[in-house]
N, C-alpha and C positions, 0 to 999 in steps of 0.2 A: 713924375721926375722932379716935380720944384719940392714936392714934399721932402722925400728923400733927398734930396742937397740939402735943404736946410735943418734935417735931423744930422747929417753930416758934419754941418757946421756947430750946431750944438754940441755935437760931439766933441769936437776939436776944442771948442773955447772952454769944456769944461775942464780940460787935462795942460791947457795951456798957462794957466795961473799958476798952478803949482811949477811946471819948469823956471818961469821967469821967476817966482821967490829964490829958485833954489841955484838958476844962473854963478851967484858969486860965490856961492857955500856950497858947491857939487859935492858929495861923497869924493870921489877918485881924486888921487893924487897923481895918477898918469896923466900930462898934457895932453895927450893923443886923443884917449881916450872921451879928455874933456873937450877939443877940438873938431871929435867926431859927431858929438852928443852938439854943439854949438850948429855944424852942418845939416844934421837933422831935421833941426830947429826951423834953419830958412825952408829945407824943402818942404816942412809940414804948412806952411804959409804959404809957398807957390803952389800947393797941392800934389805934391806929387809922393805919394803917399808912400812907392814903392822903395825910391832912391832914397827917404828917410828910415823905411826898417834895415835897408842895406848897409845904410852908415850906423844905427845903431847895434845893428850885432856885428860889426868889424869894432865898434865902442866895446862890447861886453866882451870880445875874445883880446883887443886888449887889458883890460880889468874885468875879470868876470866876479870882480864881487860890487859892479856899479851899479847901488839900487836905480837911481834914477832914470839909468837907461831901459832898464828893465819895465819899468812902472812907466816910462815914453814908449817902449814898443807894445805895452799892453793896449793901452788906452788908443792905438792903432789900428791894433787885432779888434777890438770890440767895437770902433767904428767901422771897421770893413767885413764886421759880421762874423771874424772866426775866432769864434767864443774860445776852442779849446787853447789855442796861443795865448788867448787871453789872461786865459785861469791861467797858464803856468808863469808868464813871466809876472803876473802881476804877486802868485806867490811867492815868486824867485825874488823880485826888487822889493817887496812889503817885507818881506824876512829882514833883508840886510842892512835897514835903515830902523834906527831907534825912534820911537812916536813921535809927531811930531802934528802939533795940529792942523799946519799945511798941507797935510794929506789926509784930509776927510772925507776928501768928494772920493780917494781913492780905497780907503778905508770902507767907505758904503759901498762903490762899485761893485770891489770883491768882494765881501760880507753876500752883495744880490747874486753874485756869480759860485760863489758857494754852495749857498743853498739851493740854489739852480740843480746843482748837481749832489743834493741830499747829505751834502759834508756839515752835519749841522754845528759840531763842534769847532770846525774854519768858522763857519758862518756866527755864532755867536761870539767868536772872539772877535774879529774885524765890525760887526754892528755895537760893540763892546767902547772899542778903540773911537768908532765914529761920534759916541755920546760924549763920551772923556774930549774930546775936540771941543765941547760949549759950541758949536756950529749955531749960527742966526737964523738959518734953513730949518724954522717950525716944521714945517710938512714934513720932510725928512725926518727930523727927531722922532717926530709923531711916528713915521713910518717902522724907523729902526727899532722902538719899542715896541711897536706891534708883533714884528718880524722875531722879537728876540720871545715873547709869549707865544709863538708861531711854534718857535725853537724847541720851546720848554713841555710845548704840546706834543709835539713831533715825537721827541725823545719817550715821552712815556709811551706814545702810542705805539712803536717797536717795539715796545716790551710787550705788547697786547694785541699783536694783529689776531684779524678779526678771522674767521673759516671763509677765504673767499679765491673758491678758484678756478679761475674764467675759462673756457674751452675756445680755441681758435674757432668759427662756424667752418664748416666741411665746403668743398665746393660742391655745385659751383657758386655758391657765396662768396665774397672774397676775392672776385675778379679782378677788380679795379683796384690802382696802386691807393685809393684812396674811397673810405665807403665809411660812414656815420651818423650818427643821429636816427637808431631804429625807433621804429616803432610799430607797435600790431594792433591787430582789433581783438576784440573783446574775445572773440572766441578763437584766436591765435590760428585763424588759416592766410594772413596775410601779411607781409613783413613790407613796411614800407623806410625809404634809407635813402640818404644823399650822395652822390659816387661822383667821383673824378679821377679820367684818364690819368690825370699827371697833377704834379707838385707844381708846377708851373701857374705863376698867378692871372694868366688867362686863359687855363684850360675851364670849358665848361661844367658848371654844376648841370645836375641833371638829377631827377627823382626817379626812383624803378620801386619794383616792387617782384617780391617771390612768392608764392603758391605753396603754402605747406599740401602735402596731395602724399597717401602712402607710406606717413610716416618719414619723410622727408622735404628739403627745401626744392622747388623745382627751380630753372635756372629765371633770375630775374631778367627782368625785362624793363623797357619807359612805358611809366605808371601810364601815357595817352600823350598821343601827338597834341590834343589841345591844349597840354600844360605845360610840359617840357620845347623850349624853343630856344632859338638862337641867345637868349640874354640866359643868365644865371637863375635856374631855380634850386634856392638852397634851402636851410631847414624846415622840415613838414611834420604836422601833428595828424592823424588821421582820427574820428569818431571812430567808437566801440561799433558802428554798425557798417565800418566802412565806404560809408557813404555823403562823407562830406571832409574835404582837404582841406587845410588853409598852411600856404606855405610862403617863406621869404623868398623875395625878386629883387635884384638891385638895378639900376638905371636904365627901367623901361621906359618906353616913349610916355608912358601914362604914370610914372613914377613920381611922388611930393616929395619925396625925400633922397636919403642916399641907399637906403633900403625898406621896401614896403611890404605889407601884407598883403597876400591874396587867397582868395576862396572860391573851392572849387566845389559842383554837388553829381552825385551819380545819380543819372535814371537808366536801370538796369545794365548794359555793360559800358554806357558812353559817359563817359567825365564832359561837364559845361566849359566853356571857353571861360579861363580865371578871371576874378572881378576883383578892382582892388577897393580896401574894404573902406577905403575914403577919407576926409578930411575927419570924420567921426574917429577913426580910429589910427589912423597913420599921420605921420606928423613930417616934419621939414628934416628931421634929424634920419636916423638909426631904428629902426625897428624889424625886429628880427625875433628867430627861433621862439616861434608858437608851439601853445599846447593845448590842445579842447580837451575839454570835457565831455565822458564817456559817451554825451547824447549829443555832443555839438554845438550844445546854446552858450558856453563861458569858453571863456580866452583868455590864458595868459601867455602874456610874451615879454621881452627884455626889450629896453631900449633906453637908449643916450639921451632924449630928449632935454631939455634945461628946465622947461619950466615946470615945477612942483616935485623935481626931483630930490633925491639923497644925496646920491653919489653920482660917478660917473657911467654906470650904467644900473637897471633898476628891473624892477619885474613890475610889472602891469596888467589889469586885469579887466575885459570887458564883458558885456552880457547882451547876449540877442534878448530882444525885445518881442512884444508879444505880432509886434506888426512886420518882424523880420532883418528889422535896423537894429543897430548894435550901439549899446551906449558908449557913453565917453568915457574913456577906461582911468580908472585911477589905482594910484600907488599902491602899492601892499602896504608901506608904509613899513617901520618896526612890527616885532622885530625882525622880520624876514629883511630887506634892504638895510644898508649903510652906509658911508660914505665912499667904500670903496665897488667895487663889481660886481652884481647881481643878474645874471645869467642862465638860461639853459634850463626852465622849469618844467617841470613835469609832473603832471600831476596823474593820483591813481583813481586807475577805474571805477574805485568807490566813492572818491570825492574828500576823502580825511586825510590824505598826506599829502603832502606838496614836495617835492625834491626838487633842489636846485642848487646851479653851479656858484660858490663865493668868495672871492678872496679877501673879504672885508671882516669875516668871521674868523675864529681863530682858527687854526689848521696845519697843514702840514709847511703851509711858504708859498703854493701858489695857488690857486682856484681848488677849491676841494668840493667834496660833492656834501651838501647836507641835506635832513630831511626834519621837517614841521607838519606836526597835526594840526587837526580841528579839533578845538576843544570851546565849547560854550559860545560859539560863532567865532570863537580868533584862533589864530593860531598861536601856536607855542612856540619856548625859544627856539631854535635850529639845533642840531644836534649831527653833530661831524659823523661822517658814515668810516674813518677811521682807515687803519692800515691795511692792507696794500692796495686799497681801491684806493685811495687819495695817498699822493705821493709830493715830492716836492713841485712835480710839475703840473701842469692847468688840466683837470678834470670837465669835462663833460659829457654830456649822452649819455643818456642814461635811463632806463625803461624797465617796471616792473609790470606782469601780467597781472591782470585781475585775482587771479585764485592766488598770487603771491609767491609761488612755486619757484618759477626760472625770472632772470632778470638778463638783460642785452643794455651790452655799454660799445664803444669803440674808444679808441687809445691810439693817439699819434707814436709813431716809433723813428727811428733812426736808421737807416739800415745802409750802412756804405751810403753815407752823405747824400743819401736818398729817404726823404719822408713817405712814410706809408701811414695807415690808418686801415684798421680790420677790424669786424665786429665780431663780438663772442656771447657766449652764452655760458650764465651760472647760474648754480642754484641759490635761492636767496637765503642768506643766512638769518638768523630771527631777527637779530637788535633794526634790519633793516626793511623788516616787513611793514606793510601799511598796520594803518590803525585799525585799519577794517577789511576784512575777506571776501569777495566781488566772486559770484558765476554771472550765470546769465541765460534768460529765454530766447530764443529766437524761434521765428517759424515765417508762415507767411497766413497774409488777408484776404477773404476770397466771398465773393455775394455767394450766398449761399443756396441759390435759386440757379444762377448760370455756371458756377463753379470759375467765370473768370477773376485774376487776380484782380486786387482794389489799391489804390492810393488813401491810407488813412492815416488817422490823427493817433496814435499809442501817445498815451500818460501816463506815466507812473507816480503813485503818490502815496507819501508815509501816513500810513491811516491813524499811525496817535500821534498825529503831530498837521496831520487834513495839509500837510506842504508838496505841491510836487516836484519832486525831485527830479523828473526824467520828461521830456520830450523828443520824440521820434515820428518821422512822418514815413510807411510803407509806404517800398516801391514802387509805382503807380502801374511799372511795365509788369515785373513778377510777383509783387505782393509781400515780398520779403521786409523783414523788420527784425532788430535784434535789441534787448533792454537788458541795460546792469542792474544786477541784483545783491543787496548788501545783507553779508551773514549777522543775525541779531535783528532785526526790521521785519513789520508786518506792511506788507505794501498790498495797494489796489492799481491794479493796471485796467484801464479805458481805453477801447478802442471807439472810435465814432466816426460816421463819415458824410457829408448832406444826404437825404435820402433813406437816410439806415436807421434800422434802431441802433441804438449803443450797446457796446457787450463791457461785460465785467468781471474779473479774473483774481481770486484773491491769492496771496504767497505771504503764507508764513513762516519765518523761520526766527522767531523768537525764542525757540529753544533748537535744543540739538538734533539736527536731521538730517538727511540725503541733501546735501548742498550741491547734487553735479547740475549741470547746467539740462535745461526744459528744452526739449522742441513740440511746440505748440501752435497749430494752425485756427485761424478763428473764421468764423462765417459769418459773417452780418448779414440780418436779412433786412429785405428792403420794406419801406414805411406801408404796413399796406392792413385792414381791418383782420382782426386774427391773430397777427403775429406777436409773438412773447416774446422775451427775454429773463432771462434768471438776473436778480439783483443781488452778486455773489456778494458783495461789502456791505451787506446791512448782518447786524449782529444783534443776538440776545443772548442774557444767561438762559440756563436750561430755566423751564418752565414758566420763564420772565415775559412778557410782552413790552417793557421799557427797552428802548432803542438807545444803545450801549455809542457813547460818546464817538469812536472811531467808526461808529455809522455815517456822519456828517458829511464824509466823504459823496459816499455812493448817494446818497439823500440831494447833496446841490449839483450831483450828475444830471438827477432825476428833471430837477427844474431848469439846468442850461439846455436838457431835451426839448423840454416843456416850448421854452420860451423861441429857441430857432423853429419851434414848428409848431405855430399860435394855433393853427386846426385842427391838432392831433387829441383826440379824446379818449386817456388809458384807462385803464382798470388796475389797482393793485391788489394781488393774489394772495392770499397769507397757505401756506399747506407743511404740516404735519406727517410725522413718520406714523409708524403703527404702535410703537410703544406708550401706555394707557390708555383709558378706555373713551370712547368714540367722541362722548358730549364733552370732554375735557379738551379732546384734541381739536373739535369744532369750536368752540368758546377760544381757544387760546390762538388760531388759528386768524380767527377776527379780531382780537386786542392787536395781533401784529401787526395785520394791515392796517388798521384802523390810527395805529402810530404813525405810522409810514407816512396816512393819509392829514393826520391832524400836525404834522410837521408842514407839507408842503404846504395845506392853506393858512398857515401860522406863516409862511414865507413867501404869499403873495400870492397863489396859484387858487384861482377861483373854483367854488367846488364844483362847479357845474360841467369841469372839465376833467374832473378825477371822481374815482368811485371806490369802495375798498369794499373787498366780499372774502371771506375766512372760506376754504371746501376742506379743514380740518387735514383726513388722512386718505380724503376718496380719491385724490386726483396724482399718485404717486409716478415719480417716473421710470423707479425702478422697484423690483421686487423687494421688498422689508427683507431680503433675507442675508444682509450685513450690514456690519456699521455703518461701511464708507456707501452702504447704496441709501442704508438711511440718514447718513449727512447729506448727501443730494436733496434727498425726498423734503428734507426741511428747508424751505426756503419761501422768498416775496421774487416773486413774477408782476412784470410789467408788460401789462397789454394792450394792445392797440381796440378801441371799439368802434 
């Protein structure tokens, strides 16, 4: 309440200098008229805001060509919020009065209230009129010159919209007068969204989520009692594997700020009681609408905070840590942030595009939506996602799938002086695809001995580049795990668990292939004399026994095995298909392992604890009688002795 009164009063003092300039030099030659506009005057000082528009439009029907009363009941309209009286009288009284630099703050007003409503040619003439005033209000200028490249952007961009055109979602999606900020998992059977009953500013946020199931959305539901409760839970990012939430909460009892983060994690159907994510990453200020990354471990979010900021709001970005803590998140810095609002990020499944909401960039006049790559670790300029997705009014929400396909936004609307917000669904048109093409494996982990599910460790890691890109931990109750997969990348995925040996799974897709998404269940067997594993990321050229650089990977698997399990004594296996003849396949069989082997004790691993033995072509596991069973047949097996 004290806020709003004294943005009220701001209101008022700003439209009150110019009446008093203009007191002895009114427009109107009617006394009445200028005795009614004098009446006004006092009741806008006792406040009584209603008996001042009443005296001035009995002013303006006595002279209805009095700008100044015109331009006093505007500045009325727009402190008591009804913008459209606004816009008209302050067109009606700015028409009828010749420039005058005493009317700047009124000249910027309408110029903001123009472009509000997409009139960009009003709008640059009145931001036009406000520079021609020399006004001492820097910020302003600054502003009005941005707004008039805003303009110039705008303009061309109507000549150019872009193929984009959004489908209301069917119900029953769309229930609530108010629903935004989608978002889904990797493999798009889960839509999670923000919803509120009413426009009303203390109706509750609340998160739900819907069931893609048949080719349809089934009716959503609250995402779990132990998240949604009495205070506001408002914008959520969900993991690619849906199984870790971190969503905005404003002035909970356990709250640092005005709004905080929190994080939530599923084991099997139950969500954890939300954690907030601390003085590490939340602050005194504003911290809001998060966005993880496909596997969970990076955050970014917007926030107001002061210290090492841009602007007045920023995007920010933290990273879990190997021990579970999440570091202290810093700025994106340029060029993504400016001095004006940076907002509403979202990043794609692949990890190379970031999209986010800005009105500090140039665009249509209010928040427009951009999108930046990764390119050589930074990202690149922002780049406007264009007409009729960005409009004059403030864009956000906004969600691309992994394969790049469809994308989901929500968009405030008007509807009989009732605000709604709906989410839709399009298909993505190219200029706004990611930089990079995302499916995905999922399956589940199971001992391979009891057939019960397991809770393990999935890594994913770019084998020419030995970086892991992915961490995910299967669900300890069913086993289930789901990892993003980038078109163009040769990855090695690691699964490991105490007890188990490790498995090794290679995916290439460095050239052109079946990119649909894997379902792939893995068995670990448990540590025990006998048991093997295939070491699927170790690599030779054909008839080569040198161990090919993006072996490195699978190779310092070998020794983090080694090392959490100081008593385990393997064997490395080197085996050959049937193509050439026996002594060649047996000699070349032993150069491999023998590599494998003279890597590890070149990297610490005493030899008394490893052994390498070549069995050529004798030990196959499938029949020689195709390719794909003699790529099998070729490989290094690690065994336990």
């Amino acid at each position: 309440m004290v806020k709003n009164f004294l943005l009220k009063l701001v209101c008022i003092f700003l439209f009150i200098p110019f009446a008093e300039a203009q007191q002895s030099n009114l427009s109107t030659q009617s006394g009445k008229a200028a005795e009614l506009y004098q009446k006004a005057q006092k009741y806008i000082v006792a406040r009584d805001f209603d008996k001042a528009l009443d005296a001035l439009q009995e002013a303006t029907k006595k002279d209805p060509n009095f700008g100044e009363a015109y331009i006093k009941m505007a500045g009325l309209h727009k402190m008591t919020g009804n913008q459209s009286a606004a816009f008209a009288a302050y067109k009606k009284g700015l028409a009828l009065i010749p420039f005058n630099p005493a009317l700047a703050t009124e000249y910027y007003n309408f110029a903001d209230m123009a472009l509000s409503t997409s009139d960009y040619a009003l709008g640059k003439k009145y931001y036009e009129l406000f520079i021609q005033t020399n006004s001492k209000n820097t910020k302003a200028l600054k502003y009005a010159q941005q707004q008039l490249k805003n303009i110039d952007f705008a303009l061309e961009a109507l000549k150019r919209p872009v193929a984009f055109k959004p489908v209301r979602m069917q119900a029953p999606l769309n229930q609530f007068q108010l629903q935004y900020f989608p978002a889904l998992t990797a493999a798009k059977t889960h839509l999670v969204f923000t919803a509120r009953t009413s426009d009303s500013p203390h109706a509750d946020e609340n998160l739900y989520v819907s069931v893609f199931q048949n080719n349809s959305w089934l009716e959503p539901v609250s995402i779990a009692s132990s998240i949604n409760s009495e205070f506001n839970e408002g914008t959520a990012s969900i993991s690619g594997d849906g199984k870790t939430i971190v969503f905005s909460s404003c002035n909970r009892p356990n709250s640092l700020g005005d709004c905080d983060l929190y994080i939530s994690t599923r084991n099997g159907n139950t969500w954890s009681k939300p954690v907030n994510l601390g003085r590490q990453v939340n602050s005194a200020a504003w911290d809001s609408q998060p966005c993880l990354s496909a596997d969970g471990r990076t955050l970014y979010f917007s926030s107001d905070r002061g210290q090492g900021s841009k602007g007045r709001e920023d995007i920010w970005v933290s990273k879990q840590q190997e021990d579970g803590t999440w570091s202290v998140p810093e700025n994106l810095g340029e060029p993504i942030n400016t001095a004006g609002s940076e907002t509403a990020p979202f990043l794609h499944a692949s990890g190379s595009t970031l999209y986010f909401s800005s009105n500090g960039h140039t665009g249509m006049g209010g928040a427009d939506i951009f999108k930046t790559t990764l390119a050589d670790s930074a990202w690149t300029q922002p780049e406007n996602l264009g007409y009729p997705l960005n409009t004059a009014s403030n864009e956000a929400s906004f969600f691309i799938t992994p394969d790049n396909s469809k994308g989901y936004y929500s968009r405030l609307e008007l509807e009989q002086s009732k605000k709604t917000a709906s989410l839709f669904e399009f298909e993505v048109p190219a200029a706004w695809k990611s930089k990079e093409t995302s499916t995905y494996t999922q399956g589940r982990v199971f001992d391979a001995k009891t057939k019960k599910p397991l809770g393990a460790q999935v890594q994913l890691y770019d084998l020419n580049s030995n970086a892991k890109v992915q961490q995910v931990l299967s669900d300890k109750e069913n086993g289930t795990y789901t990892v993003v997969l980038n078109e163009g990348r040769q990855y090695g995925l690691f699964i490991s668990t105490s007890n188990y040996l490790p498995k090794s799974i290679s995916f290439d897709y460095t050239t052109k292939k079946d990119f649909n998404p894997v379902t792939l269940d893995i068995y670990l067997d448990p540590i025990a004399k006998g048991a093997s594993a295939v070491l699927n990321n170790l690599f030779f050229s054909t008839g080569k026994y040198q161990l090919e650089p993006k072996s490195k990977t699978e190779l310092n698997k070998i020794i983090d095995f080694l090392t959490a399990n100081n008593q385990v004594k393997i064997e490395i296996a080197g085996h050959t298909d049937d193509v050439g003849n026996d002594t060649d396949n047996q000699v070349l069989s032993d150069k491999r392992a023998r590599s494998v082997y003279d890597y590890l004790v070149k990297q610490g691993v005493k030899k008394e604890r490893i052994s390498a033995v070549g069995y050529g072509e004798t030990k196959p596991l499938h029949p020689n009688t195709s390719e794909e069973n003699r790529q099998q047949n070729r490989r290094i097996e690690l065994r336990v002795l």
